[in-house]
C-alpha positions in Angstrom: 0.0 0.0 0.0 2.9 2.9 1.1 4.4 1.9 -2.2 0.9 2.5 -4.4 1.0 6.0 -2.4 4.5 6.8 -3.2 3.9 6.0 -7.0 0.6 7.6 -6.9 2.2 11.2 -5.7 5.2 10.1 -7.8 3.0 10.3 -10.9 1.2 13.8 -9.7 4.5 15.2 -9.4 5.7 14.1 -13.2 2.2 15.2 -14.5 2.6 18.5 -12.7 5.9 19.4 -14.3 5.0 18.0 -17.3 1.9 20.2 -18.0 4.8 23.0 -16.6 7.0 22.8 -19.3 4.2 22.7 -22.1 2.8 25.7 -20.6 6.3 27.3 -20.7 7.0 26.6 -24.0 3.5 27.8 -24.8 3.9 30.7 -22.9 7.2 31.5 -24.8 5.1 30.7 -27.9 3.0 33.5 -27.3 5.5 35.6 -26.4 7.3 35.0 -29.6 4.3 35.8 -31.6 4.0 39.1 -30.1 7.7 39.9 -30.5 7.1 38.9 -34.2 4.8 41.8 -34.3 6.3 44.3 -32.8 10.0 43.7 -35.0 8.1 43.1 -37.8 7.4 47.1 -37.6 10.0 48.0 -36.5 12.6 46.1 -38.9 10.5 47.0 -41.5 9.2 42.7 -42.2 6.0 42.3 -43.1 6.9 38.7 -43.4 6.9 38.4 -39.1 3.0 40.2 -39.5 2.7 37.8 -41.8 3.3 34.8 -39.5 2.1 36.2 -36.5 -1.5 37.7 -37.1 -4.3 36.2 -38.1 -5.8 37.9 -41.7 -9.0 38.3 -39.5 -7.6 41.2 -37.3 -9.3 43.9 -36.1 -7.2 46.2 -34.5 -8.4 49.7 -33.3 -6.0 52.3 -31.3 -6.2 55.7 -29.7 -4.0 58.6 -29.9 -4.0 62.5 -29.2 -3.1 64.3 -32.7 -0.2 66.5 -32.4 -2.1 70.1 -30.6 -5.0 68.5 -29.9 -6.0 67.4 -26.7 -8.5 64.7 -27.0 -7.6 61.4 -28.0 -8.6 60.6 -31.8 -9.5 56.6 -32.7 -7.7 54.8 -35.8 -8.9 50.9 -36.6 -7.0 48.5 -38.9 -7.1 45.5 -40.5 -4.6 42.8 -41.3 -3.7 44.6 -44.8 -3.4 48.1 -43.4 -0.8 46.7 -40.3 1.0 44.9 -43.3 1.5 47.9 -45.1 2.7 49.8 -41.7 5.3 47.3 -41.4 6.5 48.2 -45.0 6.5 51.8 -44.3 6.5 53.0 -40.2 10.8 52.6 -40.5 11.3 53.0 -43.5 13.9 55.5 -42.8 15.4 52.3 -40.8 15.9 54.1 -37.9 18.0 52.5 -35.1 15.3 50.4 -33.0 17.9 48.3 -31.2 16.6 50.6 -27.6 13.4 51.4 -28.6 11.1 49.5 -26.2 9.1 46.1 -26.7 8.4 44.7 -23.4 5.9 41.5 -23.4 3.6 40.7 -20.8 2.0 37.2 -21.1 -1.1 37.1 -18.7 -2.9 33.8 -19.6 -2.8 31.2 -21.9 -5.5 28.8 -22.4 -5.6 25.9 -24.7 -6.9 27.9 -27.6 -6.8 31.8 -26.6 -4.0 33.4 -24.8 -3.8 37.5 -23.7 -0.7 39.4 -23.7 0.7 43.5 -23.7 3.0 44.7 -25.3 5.1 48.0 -24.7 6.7 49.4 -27.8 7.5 52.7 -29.4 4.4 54.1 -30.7 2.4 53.1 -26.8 0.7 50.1 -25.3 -1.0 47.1 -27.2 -3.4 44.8 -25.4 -3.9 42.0 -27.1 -6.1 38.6 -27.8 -4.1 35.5 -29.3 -5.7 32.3 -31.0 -4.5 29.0 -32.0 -4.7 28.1 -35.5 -3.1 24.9 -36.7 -1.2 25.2 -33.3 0.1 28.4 -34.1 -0.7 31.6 -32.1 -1.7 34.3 -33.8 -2.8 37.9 -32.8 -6.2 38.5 -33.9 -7.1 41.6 -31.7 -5.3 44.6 -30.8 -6.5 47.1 -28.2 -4.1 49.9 -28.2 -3.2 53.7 -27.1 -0.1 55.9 -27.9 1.9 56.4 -24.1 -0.2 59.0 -22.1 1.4 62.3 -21.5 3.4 63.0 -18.4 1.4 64.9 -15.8 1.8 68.5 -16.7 1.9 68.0 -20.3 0.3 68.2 -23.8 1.0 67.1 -26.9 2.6 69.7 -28.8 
């Protein structure tokens, strides 16, 4: 019987750092897919879009227009972010310390949520699997809020 227990928490203990990992590496998965976006803008690759958001994306952000003070709304679709990652560096400004922090805060079996901190503000984001790929297919987002005490000039 002691021996039955012993294999019996033996076996929860495998499972439980088995089901680890895979979330790990689907965490990192997600994370990955996110990264793909954000360097696919900013190293001018629409390939990375490409690979890591769904054609059905809607995406709608808010920003404050430069001497305005109200925040104006721009949505986009799949073929409008593809043509930002052609054109947004263009210039090929140096990225290399521009910011791109991700933030994975779930991941389910099929839908994960992540942000992402990068140059032009803050992207929330859904993910979904398809053919066990993520892929971004929503996009919530909002250029960085001013600093107390200022405008937009």
């Amino acid at each position: 019987m002691k021996k039955l227990a012993v294999m019996t928490v033996a076996l929860m203990l495998a499972s439980s750092i088995a089901t680890g990992s895979q979330s790990e590496s689907e965490k990192e998965a997600v994370r990955q897919a996110v990264l793909d976006y954000v360097e696919g803008v900013y190293e001018v690759d629409p390939a990375r879009i490409e690979r890591s958001v769904h054609p059905d994306l809607a995406k709608r952000g808010y920003y404050i227009k430069r001497g305005e003070t109200g925040y104006s709304s721009a949505p986009m679709n799949f073929q409008q972010l593809i043509e930002v990652a052609k054109n947004w560096n263009k210039n090929k400004r140096d990225m290399s310390k521009a910011p791109k922090e991700v933030v994975v805060y779930e991941v389910l079996d099929q839908t994960a949520s992540a942000k992402l901190t990068a140059a032009w503000g803050i992207d929330y984001m859904h993910l979904a699997k398809y053919s066990g790929k993520w892929m971004i297919v929503n996009v919530l987002w909002q250029s960085h809020p001013p600093k107390a005490g200022e405008g937009r000039k």
